[in-house]
C-alpha positions in Angstrom: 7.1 -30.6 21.2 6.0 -27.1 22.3 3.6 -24.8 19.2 5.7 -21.7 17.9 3.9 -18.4 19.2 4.5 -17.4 16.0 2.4 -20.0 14.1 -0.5 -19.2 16.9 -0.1 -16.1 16.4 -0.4 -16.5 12.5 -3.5 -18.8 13.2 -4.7 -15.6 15.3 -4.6 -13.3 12.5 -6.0 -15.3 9.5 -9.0 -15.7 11.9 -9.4 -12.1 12.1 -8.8 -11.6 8.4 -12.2 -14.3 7.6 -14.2 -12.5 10.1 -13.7 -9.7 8.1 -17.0 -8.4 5.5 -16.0 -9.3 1.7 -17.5 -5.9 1.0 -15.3 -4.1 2.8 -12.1 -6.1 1.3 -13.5 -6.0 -2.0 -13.5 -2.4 -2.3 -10.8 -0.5 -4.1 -9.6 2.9 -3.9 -9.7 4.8 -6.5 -7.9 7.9 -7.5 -9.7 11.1 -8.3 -9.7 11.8 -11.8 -7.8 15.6 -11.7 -5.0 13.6 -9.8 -3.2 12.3 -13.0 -3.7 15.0 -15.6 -2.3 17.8 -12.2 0.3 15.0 -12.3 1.4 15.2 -15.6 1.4 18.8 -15.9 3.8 19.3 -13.0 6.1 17.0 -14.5 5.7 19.0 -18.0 6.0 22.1 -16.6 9.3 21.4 -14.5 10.5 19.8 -17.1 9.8 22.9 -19.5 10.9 25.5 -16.3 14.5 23.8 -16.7 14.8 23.4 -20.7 13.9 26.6 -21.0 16.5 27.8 -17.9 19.5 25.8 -19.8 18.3 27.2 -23.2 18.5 30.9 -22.6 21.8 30.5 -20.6 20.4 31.4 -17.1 18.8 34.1 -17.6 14.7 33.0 -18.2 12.0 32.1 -17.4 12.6 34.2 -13.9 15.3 36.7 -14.7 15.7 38.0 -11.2 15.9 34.9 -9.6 18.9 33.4 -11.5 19.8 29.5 -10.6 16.3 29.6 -8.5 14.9 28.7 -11.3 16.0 25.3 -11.0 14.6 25.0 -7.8 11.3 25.9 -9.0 11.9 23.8 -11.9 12.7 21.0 -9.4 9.9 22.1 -7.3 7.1 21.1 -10.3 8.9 17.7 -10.7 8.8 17.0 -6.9 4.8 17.7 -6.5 4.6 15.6 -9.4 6.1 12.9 -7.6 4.3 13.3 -4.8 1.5 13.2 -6.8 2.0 10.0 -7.7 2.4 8.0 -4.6 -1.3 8.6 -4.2 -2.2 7.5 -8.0 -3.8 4.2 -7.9 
């Protein structure tokens, strides 16, 4: 019966992967440290941006701007987020 080019294939790989340093494998990324306290505040402060929008019936923290404001509020929480994708 014929070998699967998949199991070669597998074989192929798990080759590569002992080949490779244990230094190298064994090393972890870590996150800088200003990433997680940036990351909190953004979620504080859109969080707050918004409370504080809904609270004073539209009209602060950014009079001029009106329902903006909920996009910048929005705004904090979404660079928080992105934030922390790269949080390890």
């Amino acid at each position: 019966m014929p070998k699967s080019k998949l199991r070669d294939k597998v074989a192929k790989q798990r080759k590569v992967a002992a080949e490779i340093k244990p230094e190298v494998v064994s090393a972890k990324a870590e996150s800088p440290k200003w990433l997680a306290p940036v990351m909190v505040a953004n979620f504080i402060i859109g969080l707050i941006w918004i409370v504080i929008f809904y609270i004073s019936s539209t009209n602060y923290p950014i009079p001029g701007i009106g329902a903006w404001n909920m996009l910048v509020g929005f705004g904090f929480v979404g660079v928080g987020f992105s934030l922390s994708t790269r949080w390890r």
